[in-house]
matplotlib code that plots the C-alpha trace (Angstrom):
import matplotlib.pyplot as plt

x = [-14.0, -15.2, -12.1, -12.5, -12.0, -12.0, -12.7, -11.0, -12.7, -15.7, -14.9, -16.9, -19.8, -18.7, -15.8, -16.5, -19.6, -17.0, -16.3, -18.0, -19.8, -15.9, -15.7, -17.4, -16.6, -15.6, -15.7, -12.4, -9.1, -7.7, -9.9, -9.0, -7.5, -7.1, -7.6, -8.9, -7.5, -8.0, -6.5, -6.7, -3.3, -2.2, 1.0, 0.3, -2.0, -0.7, -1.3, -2.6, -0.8, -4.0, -3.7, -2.0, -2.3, -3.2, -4.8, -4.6, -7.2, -5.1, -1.3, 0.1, 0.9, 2.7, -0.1, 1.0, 4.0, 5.1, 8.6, 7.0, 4.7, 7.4, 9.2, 6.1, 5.3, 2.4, 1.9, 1.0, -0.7, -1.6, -3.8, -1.5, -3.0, -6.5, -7.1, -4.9, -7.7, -9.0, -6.0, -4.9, -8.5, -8.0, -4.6, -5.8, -8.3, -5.8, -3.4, -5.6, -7.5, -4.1, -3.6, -6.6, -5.8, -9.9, -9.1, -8.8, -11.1, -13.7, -13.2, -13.6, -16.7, -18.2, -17.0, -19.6, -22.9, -24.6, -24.0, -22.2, -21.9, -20.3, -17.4, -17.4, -16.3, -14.3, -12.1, -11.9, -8.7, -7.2, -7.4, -6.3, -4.9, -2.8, -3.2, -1.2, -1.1, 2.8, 3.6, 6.1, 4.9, 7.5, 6.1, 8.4, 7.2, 6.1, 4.1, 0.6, -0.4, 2.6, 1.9, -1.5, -0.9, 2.2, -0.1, -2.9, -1.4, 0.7, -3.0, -3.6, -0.6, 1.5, 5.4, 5.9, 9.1, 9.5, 12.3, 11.6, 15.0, 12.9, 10.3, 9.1, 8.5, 5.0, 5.0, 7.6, 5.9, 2.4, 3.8, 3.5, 6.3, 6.3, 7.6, 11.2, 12.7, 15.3, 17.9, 18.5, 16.2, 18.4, 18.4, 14.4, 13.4, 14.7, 13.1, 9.3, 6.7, 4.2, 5.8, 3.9, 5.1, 4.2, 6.5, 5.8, 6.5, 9.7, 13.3, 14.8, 11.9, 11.3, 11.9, 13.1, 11.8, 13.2, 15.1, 17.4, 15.3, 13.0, 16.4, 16.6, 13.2, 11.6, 10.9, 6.9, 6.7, 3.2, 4.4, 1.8, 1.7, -0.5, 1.9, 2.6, 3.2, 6.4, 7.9, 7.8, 9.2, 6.6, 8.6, 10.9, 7.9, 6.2, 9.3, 9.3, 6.0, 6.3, 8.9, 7.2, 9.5, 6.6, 3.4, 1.4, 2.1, -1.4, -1.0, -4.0, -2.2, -3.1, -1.0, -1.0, 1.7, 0.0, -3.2, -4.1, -0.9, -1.4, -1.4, -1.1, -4.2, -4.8, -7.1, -8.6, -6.8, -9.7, -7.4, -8.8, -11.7, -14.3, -17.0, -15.5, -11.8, -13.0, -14.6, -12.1, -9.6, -11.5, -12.2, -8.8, -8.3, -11.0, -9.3, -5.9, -6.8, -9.4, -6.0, -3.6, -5.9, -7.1, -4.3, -1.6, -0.8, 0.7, 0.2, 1.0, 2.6, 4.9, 7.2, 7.1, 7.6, 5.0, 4.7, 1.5, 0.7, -2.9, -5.2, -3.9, -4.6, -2.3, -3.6, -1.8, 0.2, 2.9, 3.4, 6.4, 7.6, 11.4, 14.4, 16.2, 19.6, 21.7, 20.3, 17.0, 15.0, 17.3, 16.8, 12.5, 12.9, 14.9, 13.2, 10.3, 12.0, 13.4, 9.7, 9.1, 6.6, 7.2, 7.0, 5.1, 6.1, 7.3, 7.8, 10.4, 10.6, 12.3, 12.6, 14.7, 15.6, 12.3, 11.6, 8.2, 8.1, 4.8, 4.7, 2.4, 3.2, 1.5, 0.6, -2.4, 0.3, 0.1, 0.6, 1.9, 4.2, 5.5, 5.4, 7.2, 9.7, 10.5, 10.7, 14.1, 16.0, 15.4, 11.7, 8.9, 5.6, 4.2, 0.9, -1.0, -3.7, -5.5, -7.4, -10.8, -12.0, -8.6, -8.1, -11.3, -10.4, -8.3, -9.8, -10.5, -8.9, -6.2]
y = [-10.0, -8.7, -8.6, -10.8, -9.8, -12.0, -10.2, -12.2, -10.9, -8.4, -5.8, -2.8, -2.5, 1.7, 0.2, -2.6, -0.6, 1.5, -1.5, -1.2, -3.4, -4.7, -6.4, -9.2, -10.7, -13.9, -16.7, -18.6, -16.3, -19.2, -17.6, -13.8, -11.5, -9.3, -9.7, -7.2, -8.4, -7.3, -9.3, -12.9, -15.1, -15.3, -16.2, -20.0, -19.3, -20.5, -17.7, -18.8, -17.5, -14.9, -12.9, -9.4, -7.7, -8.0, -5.0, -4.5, -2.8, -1.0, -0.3, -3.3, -6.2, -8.9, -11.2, -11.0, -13.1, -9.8, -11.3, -14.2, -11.7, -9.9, -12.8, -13.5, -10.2, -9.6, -5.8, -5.9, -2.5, -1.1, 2.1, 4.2, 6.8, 5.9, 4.6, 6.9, 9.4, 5.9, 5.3, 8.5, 8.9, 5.8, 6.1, 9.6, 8.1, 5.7, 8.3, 10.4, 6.5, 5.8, 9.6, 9.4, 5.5, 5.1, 0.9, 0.6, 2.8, 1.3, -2.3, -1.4, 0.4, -2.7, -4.5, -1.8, -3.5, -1.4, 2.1, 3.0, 6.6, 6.7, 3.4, 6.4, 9.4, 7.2, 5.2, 7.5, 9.1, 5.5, 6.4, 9.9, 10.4, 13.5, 15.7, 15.4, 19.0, 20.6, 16.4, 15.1, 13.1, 11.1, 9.8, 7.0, 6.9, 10.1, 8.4, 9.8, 8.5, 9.4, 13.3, 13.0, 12.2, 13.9, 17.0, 15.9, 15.8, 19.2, 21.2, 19.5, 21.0, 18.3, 19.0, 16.2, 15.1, 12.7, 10.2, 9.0, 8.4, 8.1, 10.6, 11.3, 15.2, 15.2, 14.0, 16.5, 19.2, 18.2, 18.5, 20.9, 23.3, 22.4, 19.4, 18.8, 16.0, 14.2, 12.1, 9.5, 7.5, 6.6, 10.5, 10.9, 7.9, 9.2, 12.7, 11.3, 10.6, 8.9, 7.3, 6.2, 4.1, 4.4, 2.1, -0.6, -4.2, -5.1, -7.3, -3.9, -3.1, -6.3, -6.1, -2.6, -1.5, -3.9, -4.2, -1.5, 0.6, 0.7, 1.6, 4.7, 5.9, 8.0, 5.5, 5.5, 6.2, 5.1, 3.2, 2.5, 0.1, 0.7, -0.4, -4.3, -6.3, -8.4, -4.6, -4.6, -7.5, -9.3, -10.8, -7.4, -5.2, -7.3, -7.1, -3.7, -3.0, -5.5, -3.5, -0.6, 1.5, 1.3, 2.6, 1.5, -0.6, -0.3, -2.2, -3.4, -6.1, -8.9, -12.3, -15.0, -13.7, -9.7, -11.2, -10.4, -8.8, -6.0, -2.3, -3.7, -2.7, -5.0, -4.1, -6.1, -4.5, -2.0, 0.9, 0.7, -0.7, 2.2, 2.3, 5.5, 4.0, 0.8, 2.9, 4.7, 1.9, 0.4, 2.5, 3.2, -0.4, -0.5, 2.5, 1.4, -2.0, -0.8, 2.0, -0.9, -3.3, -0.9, 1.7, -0.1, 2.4, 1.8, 4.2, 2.8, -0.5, -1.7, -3.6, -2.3, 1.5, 4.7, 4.4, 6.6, 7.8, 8.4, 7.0, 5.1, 7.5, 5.1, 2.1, 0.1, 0.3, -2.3, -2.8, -4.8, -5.9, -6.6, -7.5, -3.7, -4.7, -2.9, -2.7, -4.0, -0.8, -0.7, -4.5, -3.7, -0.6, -2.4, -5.5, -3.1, -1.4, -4.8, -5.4, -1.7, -0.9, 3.4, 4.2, 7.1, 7.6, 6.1, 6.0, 3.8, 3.2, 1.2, -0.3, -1.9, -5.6, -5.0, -2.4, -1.3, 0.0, 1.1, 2.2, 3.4, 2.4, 3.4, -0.4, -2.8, -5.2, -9.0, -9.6, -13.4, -12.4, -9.2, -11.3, -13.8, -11.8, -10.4, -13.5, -12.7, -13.3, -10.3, -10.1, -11.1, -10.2, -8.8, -7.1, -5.1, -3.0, -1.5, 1.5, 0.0, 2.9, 2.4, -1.5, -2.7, -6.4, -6.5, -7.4, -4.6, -6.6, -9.0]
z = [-26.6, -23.1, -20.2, -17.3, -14.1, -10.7, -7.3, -4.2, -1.0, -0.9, -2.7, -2.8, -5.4, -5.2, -7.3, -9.4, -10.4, -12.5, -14.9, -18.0, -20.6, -21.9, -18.6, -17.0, -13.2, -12.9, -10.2, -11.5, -10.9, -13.4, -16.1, -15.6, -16.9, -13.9, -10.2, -7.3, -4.2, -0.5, 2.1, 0.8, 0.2, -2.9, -2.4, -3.2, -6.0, -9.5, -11.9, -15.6, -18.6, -19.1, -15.7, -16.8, -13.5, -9.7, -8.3, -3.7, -2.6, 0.0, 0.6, 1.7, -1.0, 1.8, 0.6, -2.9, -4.7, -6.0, -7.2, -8.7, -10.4, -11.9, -13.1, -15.5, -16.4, -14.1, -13.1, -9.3, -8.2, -5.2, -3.9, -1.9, -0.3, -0.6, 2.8, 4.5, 6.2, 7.8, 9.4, 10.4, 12.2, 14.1, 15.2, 16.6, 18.4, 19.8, 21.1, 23.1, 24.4, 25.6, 27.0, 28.7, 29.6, 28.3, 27.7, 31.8, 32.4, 30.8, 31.5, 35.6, 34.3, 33.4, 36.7, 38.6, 40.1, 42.7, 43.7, 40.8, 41.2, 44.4, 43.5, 40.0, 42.4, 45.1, 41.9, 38.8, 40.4, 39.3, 35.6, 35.0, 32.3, 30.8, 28.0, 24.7, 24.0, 24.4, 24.4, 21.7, 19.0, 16.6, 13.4, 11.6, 7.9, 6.1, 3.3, 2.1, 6.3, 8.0, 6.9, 7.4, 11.3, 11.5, 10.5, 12.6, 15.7, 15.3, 14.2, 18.4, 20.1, 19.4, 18.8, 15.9, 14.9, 11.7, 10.3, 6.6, 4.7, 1.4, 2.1, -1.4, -3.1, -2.5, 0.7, 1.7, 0.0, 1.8, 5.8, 7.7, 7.7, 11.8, 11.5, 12.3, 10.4, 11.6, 9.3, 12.0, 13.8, 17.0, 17.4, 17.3, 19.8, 23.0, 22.1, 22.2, 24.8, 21.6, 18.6, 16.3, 13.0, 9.2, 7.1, 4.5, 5.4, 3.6, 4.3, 5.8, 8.1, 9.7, 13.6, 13.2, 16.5, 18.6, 22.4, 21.0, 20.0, 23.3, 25.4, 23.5, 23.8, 27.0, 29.9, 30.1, 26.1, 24.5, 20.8, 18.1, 15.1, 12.5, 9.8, 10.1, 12.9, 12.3, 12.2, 16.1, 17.6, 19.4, 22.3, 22.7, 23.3, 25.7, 27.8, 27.4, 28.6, 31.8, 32.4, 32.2, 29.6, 27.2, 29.1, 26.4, 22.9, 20.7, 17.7, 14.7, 14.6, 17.0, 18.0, 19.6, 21.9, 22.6, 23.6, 27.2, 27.7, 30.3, 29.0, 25.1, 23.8, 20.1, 17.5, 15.4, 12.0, 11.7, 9.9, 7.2, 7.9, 7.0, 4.3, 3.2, 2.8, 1.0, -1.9, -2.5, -2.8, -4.4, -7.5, -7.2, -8.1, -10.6, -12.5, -12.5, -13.6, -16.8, -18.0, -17.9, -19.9, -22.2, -22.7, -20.9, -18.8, -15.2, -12.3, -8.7, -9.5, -6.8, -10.0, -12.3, -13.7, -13.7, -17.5, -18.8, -22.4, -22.2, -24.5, -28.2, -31.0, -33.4, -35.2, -32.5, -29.2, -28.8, -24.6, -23.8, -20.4, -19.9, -18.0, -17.1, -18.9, -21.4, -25.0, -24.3, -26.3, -28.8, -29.5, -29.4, -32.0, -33.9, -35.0, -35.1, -37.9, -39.2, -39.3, -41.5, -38.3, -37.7, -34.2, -34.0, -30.4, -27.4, -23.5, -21.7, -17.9, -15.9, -12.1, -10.3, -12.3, -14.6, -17.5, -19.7, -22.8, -24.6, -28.6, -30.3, -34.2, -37.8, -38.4, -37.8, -36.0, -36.6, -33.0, -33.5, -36.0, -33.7, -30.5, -32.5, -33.7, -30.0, -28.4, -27.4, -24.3, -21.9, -23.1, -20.4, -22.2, -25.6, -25.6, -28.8, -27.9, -31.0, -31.7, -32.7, -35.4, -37.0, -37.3, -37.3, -38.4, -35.0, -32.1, -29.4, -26.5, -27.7]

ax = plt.figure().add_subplot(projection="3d")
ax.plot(x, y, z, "-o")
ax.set_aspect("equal")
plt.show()
């Protein structure tokens, strides 16, 4: 039995290239197993009772019923991190564009018929711009791209000041030391003359940069969104700029409403948009996807917990996705030994409302009779993976 996998989007051949002879692609998502997903909306898809996991290509997972997911014991994963060196490059090239006000320049460039280096010399006084060395830099978000800009821009004589209220050990260990962090945003804003935001899409980030938040800031401050766009609030930041208390808004996040909005430059939502960025998310994907369905491991999941115990080297390893209520593992070893299976070892996680449990037990499981036997209230999903030079009679890929 071969693993089939469904690729929504184009997804790059660097990473689906890493899927060996136990998988096959597959046209039909209905028919798979897992899915690799880039930007496509899945949120109206029905998922069959065979899909096991959705992999994003990339950070963001808005397009993804990640709740729904959960609910039927679907691991959603994402590749944090992997596209971050795209982004960061582009929103550099972005600040010192708007520095150096290149947009305008440019578009009156192409307005030049006849005598073009004299209107050049007579009109370019119009478009200076200014440095950003010694200028202040606030970075909102200090995830695996926040640091990376946040260090960026201080290695250019930037003074960078961050605000991340869940800023994670790694990142932390990872910034530069130069950094000043602040523990309240209201505090950083009016301190910057570019501010530039990092944060995932979620309930408590929507429209976080809003009217308020543009009275606080520097009048003339240049703001830029490379996160998500419903984080800055459309109609709030086009007053702003008409009013001239943002200089500049650059966002990769086009709408209806920013288009041909005077000193709002809108990109196209090319952050991650490089050769170099797509490999690398997606073998990310590809990896993550071939652990979970052969080992059951889970690494970057955004439901459910880091769980990882390398490869089986039992006769079989019992994977169980629950509810995160009392009990609940003491109710799995149990039946288990109800059952006179010996757990040889195990590894329980939880997060948030959900929970993951793999074993690895001493027994050729009957799965129907184990899966029967758990089909308990709190218990999503029971999955045997067994160890093909010790229960040869089982199949590799149940």
């Amino acid at each position: 039995m071969t693993f089939q996998i469904a690729a929504l989007n184009e997804i790059s051949s660097a990473g689906l290239s890493r899927l060996t002879d136990k998988y096959e692609i597959t046209p039909d998502p209905r028919a798979a197993d897992a899915i690799i997903v880039r930007s496509q909306d899945m949120r109206a898809m029905d998922f069959s009772d065979r899909l096991l996991a959705i992999a994003r290509a990339g950070a963001g997972v808005n397009n993804i019923p990640v709740n729904r997911c959960s609910e039927k014991g679907i691991v959603v994963f994402n590749t944090p991190g992997a596209n971050a060196n795209a982004v960061k490059e582009l929103v550099l090239t972005s600040l010192l564009m708007s520095a150096r006000n290149l947009p305008g320049a440019i578009e009156w460039t192409k307005t030049l018929t006849s005598d073009v280096p004299k209107a050049v010399e007579k009109n370019k006084s119009k478009f200076a711009g200014e440095e950003i060395k010694g200028k202040t830099l606030g970075v909102i978000g200090l995830g695996a791209i926040g640091v990376l800009v946040a260090n960026a821009a201080e290695s250019l004589g930037m003074r960078v000041f961050g605000y991340d209220p869940y800023i994670s050990l790694q990142s932390a260990h990872e910034l530069s030391s130069a950094v000043s962090i602040y523990d309240n945003l209201d505090n950083l804003l009016p301190e910057c003359d570019y501010i530039t935001i990092h944060v995932p899409f979620m309930e408590n980030t929507m429209g976080m940069l809003n009217e308020r938040s543009f009275q606080l800031m520097k009048n003339h401050v240049v703001l830029l969104n490379f996160s998500r766009d419903m984080i800055v609030k459309d109609a709030d930041v086009i007053k702003a700029v008409k009013q001239g208390k943002i200089l500049r808004y650059v966002t990769d996040f086009p709408t209806d409403d920013l288009i041909g909005v005077e000193n709002v430059m809108s990109i196209p939502h090319l952050g991650a948009s490089t050769r170099e960025s797509e490999e690398n998310c997606a073998r990310m994907a590809v990896n993550q996807i071939m652990d979970y369905l052969e080992n059951g491991n889970i690494t970057n999941s955004v439901n459910f917990p880091k769980c990882n115990m390398g490869a089986p080297t039992t006769m079989s390893r019992v994977c169980v996705v629950n509810k995160n209520i009392p009990a609940m593992l003491g109710k799995i070893t149990g039946i288990l030994a109800d059952m006179d299976i010996n757990i040889n070892d195990l590894l329980n996680r939880s997060k948030g409302d959900y929970a993951y449990t793999l074993l690895d037990v001493d027994t050729c499981v009957d799965e129907t009779e184990l899966r029967g036997a758990l089909s308990v209230p709190g218990i999503i999903y029971v999955r045997i993976i067994y160890t093909p030079a010790l229960c040869r009679h089982k199949p590799v890929n149940p």
